[in-house]
ZAMARGU-4260 file (C-alpha; in steps of 0.2 Angstrom, whole numbers, plus 5000, padded with zeros to 4 digits):
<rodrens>
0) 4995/5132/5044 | 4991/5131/5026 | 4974/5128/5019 | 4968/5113/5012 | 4971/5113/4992
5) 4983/5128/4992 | 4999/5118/4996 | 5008/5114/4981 | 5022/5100/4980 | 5028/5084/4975
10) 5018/5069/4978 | 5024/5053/4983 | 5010/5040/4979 | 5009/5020/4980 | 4998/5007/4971
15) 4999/4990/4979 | 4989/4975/4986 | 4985/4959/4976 | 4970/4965/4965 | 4972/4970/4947
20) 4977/4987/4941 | 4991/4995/4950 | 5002/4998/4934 | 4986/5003/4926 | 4984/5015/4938
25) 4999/5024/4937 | 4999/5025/4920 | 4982/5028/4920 | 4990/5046/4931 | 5004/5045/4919
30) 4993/5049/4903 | 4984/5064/4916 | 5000/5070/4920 | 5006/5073/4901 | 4990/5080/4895
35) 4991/5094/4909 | 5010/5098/4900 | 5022/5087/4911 | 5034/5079/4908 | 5033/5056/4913
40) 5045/5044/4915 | 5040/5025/4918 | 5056/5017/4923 | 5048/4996/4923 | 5058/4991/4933
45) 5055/4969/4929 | 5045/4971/4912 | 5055/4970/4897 | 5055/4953/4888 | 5036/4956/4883
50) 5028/4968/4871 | 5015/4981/4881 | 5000/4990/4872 | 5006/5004/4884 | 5022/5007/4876
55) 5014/5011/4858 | 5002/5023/4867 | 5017/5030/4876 | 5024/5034/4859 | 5009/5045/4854
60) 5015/5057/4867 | 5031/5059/4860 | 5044/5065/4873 | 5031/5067/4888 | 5028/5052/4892
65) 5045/5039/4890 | 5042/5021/4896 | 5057/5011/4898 | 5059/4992/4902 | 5075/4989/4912
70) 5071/4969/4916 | 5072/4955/4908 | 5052/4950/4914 | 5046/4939/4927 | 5059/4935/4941
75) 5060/4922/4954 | 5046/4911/4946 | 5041/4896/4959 | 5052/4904/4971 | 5068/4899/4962
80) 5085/4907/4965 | 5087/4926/4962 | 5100/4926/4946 | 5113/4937/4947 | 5110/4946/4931
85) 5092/4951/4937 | 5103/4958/4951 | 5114/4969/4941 | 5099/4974/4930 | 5089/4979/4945
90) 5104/4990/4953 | 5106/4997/4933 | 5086/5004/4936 | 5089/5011/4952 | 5104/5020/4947
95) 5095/5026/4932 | 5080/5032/4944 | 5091/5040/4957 | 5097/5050/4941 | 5083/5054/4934
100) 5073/5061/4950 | 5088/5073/4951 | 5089/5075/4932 | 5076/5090/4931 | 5070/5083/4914
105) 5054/5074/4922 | 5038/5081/4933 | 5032/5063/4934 | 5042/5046/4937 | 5032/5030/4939
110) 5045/5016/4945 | 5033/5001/4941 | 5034/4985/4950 | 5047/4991/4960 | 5040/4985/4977
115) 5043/4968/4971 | 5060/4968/4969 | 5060/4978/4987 | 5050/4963/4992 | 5062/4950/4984
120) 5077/4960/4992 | 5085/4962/4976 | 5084/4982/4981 | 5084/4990/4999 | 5070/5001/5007
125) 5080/5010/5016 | 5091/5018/5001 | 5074/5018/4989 | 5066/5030/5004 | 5083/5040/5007
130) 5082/5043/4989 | 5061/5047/4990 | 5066/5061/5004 | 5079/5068/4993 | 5072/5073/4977
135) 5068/5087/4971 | 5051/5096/4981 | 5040/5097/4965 | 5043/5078/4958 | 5030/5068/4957
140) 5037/5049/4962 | 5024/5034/4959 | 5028/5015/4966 | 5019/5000/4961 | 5019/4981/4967
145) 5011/4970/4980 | 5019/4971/4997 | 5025/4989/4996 | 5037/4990/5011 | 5029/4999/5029
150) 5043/5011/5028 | 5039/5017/5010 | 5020/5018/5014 | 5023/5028/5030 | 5033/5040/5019
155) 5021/5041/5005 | 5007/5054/5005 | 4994/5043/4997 | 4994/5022/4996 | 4980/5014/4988
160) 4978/4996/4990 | 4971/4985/4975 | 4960/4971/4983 | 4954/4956/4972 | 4935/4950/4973
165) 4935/4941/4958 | 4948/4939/4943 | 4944/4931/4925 | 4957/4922/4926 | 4953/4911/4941
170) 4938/4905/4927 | 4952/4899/4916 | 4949/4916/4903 | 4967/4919/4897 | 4973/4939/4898
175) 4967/4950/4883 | 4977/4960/4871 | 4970/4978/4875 | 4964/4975/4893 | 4979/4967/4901
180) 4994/4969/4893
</rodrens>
């Protein structure tokens, strides 16, 4: 048995629930991680249509920190249809993160908001957790989204769940620059 805090390896960590701050989080471990000399990828796996504060600051970090939008933004809006070009863009992001988690160019990979498009069956559990027991023993892998899958949170060593008590929003305050996007 190994003691606690001597065991050294990959972590495999999810954000989820319905409060605010699970990307925030991640990249709030994402900023950490690059300070401490490792290399982050963010693969954003719906984001992509809007400008993000984070993205400027990812570029302060030069080559340690690489966000990449691979979606086109929101999806599936009042429950409409998936479109088939938010398919082939979502099967594009996983392909890109299967190759990246065995690229050896990355300690850290963030695939944000990818529990929603598990969610949305627009991308299997199953193959996203094949692929999670597969990489490499050192990668760090963090999920965010609501309604992260029970097979992916029984795989993960550590889930936290965002829970909301109280949102600005619900007062009719619009998002702010700075704070939430």
């Amino acid at each position: 048995m190994t003691d606690a805090g001597t065991q050294r390896q990959g972590l495999f960590i999810i954000h989820t629930g319905a409060g605010k701050g699970k990307t925030t989080a991640a990249l709030g471990t994402a900023m950490r991680a690059a300070g401490n000399g490792l290399r982050v990828l963010v693969l954003q796996f719906l984001k992509g249509s809007w400008h993000y504060g984070e993205l400027d600051a990812a570029e302060r970090f030069g080559s340690d920190l690489v966000i990449r939008q691979m979606g086109r933004g929101f999806v599936k809006v009042g429950g409409a249809e998936t479109d088939p070009e938010d398919l082939r863009m979502v099967e594009e992001a996983w392909q890109e993160a299967v190759r990246e988690m065995h690229s050896g160019e990355w300690d850290l990979i963030v695939l944000d908001e990818i529990n929603y498009v598990i969610g949305y069956d627009m991308l299997n559990a199953e193959a996203v957790a094949d692929a999670l027991k597969e990489r490499p023993q050192m990668l760090h892998v963090i999920l965010t989204g609501r309604n992260a899958h029970p097979l992916l949170v029984e795989l993960a060593d550590t889930v936290t769940e965002m829970r909301e008590v109280k949102h600005a929003y619900t007062r009719g305050i619009l998002a702010q620059r700075g704070i939430e996007f």
